[in-house]
C-alpha positions in Angstrom: 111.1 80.3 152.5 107.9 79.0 153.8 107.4 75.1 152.8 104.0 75.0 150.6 101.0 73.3 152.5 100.4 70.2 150.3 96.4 70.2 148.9 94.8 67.0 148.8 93.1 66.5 145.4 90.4 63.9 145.6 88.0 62.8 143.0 84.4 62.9 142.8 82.5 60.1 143.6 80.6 58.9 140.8 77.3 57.9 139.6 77.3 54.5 140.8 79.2 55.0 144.2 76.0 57.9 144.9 73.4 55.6 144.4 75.0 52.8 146.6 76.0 55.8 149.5 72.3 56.7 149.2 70.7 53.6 149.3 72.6 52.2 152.2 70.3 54.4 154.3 67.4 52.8 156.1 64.8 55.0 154.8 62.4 53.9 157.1 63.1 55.2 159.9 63.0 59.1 160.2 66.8 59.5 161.0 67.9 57.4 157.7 65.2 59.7 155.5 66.4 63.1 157.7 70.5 61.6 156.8 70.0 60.8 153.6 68.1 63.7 152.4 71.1 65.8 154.1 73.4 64.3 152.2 71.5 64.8 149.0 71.1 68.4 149.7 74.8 68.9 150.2 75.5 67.3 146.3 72.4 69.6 145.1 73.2 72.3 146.5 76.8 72.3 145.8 77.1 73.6 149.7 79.0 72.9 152.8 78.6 71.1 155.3 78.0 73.5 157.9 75.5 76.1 155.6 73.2 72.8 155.5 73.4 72.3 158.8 72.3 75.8 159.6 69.6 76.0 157.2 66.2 76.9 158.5 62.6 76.3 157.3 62.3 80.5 157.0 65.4 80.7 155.1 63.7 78.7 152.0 61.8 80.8 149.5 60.0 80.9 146.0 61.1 83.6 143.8 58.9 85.0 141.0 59.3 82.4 138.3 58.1 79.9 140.7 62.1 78.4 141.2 62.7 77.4 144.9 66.0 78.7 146.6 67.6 78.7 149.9 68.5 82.5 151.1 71.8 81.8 153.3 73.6 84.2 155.4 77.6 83.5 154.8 79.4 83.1 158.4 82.3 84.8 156.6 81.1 87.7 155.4 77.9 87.9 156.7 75.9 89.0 153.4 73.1 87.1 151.8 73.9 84.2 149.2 70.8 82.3 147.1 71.6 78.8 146.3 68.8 77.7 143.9 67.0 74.7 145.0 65.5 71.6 142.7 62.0 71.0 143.1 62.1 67.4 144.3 64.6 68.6 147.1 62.1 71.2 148.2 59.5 68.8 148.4 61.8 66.2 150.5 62.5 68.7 152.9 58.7 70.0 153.5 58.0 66.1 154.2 60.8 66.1 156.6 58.8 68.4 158.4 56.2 66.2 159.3 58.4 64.4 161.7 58.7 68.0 163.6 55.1 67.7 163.4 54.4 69.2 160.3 56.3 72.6 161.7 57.8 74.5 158.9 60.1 76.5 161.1 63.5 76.6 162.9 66.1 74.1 162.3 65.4 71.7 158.9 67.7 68.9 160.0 67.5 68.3 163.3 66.8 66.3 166.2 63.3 65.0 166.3 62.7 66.3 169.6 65.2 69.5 169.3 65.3 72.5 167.6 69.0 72.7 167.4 71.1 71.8 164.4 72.3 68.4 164.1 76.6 68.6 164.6 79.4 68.5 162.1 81.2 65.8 163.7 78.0 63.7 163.4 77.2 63.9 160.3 81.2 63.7 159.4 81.1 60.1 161.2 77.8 59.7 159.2 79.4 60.1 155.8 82.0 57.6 156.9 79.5 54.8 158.0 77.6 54.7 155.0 80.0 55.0 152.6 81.9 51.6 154.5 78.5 49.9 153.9 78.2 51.3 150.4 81.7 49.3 150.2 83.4 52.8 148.8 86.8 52.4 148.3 87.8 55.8 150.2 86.6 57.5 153.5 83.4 59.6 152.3 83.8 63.1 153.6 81.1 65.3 153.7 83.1 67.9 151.3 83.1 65.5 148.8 79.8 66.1 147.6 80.4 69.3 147.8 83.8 68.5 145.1 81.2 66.5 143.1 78.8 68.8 142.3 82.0 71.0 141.4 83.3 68.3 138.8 79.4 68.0 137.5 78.7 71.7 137.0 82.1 72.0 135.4 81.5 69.7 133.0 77.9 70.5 132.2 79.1 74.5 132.2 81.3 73.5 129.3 84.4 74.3 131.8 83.5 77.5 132.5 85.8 77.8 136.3 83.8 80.8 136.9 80.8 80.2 136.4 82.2 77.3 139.3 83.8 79.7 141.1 80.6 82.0 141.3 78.3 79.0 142.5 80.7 77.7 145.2 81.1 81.1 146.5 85.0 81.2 146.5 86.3 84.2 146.9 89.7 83.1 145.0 89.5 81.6 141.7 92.4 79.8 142.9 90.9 78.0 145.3 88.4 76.9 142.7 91.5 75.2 140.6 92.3 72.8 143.3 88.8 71.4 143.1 89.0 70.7 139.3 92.5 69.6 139.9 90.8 66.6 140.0 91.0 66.8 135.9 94.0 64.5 135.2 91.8 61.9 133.3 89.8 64.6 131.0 93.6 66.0 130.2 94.8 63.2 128.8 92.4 62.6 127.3 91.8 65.7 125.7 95.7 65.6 124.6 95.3 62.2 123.1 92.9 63.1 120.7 95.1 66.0 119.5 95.6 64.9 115.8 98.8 66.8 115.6 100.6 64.4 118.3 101.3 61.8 115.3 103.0 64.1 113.4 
C-alpha cells in the first residue's frame, strides 16, 4: 500500500502580519512599488503565483457593470478564467505602467527595461526577504496569500467550500479542504459553545 504524501497545512497570515509584509517595501523606488503591488494582487486576487506573473496589460478588462476583471488563460486546461479585480488594484497597476513609460501593453510586472515576466524563484526569494524584515515568525511563501484569501473568503462566504472551491479554480473539492484545514481554532471554538457539552 502506497504511504500517503503528508499535506502541510499552514495558516493564514493575518491582519497585522499583512500590513507589516507590505510596509517593509521601499515604496520609493519602482521595484518596491512594482513588488509590493504583486504581492497585493496575489492576496486580491486569490491567484497563483505564476497566473500573476503572466498577466498582461491586454488581459485586463471592464465588463458591463463597470467591474474590472483580469481574463486568464489556465496553463492546465487552457480555457478562459475571470478573476474579478478591486478598483484600487486596477488603478495600482495602470500607475505601474508609467514606469514602462506609460505603455499599457505586454507584461504588467516586469523588468523596467524588459518585456518579459519577472521569475518565480524571484519573487519566491522576494516573499522570503520581506517577510524576515516584517519579523514574521514563518518563511512567507508566495502561496500563502493565495491560502489567505482562501481562509478570508471562507469566512465572509459564511463557509460555503464551494463557493471557495469555484474562486480558486480547483478542480477537486478535495483539494479545497486541505486549504481550510487550517480551521482547527474556529472548531473548537465552535464546539465550545455547544450548550449541550455541559450536560
Amino acid at each position: 500500500m502506497a504511504k500517503r504524501k503528508r499535506v502541510e497545512v499552514r495558516k493564514p497570515m493575518t491582519r497585522t502580519q499583512l500590513d507589516d509584509f507590505f510596509n517593509s517595501f521601499n515604496t520609493k523606488c519602482i521595484t518596491g512599488q512594482r513588488n509590493q503591488l504583486f504581492f497585493k494582487t496575489l492576496l486580491n486576487l486569490g491567484a497563483r503565483c505564476s497566473e500573476i506573473l503572466n498577466m498582461r496589460y491586454e488581459d485586463i478588462h471592464i465588463d458591463d457593470d463597470g467591474d474590472y476583471y483580469y481574463h486568464l488563460i489556465t496553463s492546465k486546461s487552457g480555457r478562459g478564467d475571470f478573476l474579478p479585480m478591486p478598483t484600487h488594484i486596477y488603478e495600482a497597476i495602470m500607475e505601474l505602467s508609467k514606469a514602462y513609460g506609460s505603455r499599457r501593453h505586454g507584461y504588467v510586472f516586469r523588468p523596467v527595461s524588459k518585456d518579459k515576466p519577472l521569475e518565480d524563484r524571484y519573487m519566491r526569494k522576494v516573499s522570503n526577504e520581506y517577510g524576515e524584515r516584517a519579523n514574521i515568525p514563518f518563511t512567507v511563501k508566495t502561496h500563502d496569500f493565495r491560502r489567505t484569501f482562501a481562509y478570508h473568503l471562507f469566512k465572509k462566504n459564511g463557509g460555503n467550500i464551494y463557493e471557495v472551491s469555484r474562486m480558486l479554480r480547483h478542480s477537486d473539492i478535495g483539494v479545497t479542504t486541505v486549504y481550510l484545514a487550517m480551521f482547527t481554532d474556529d472548531k473548537k471554538r465552535a464546539v465550545k459553545d455547544l450548550f449541550w457539552l455541559d450536560l
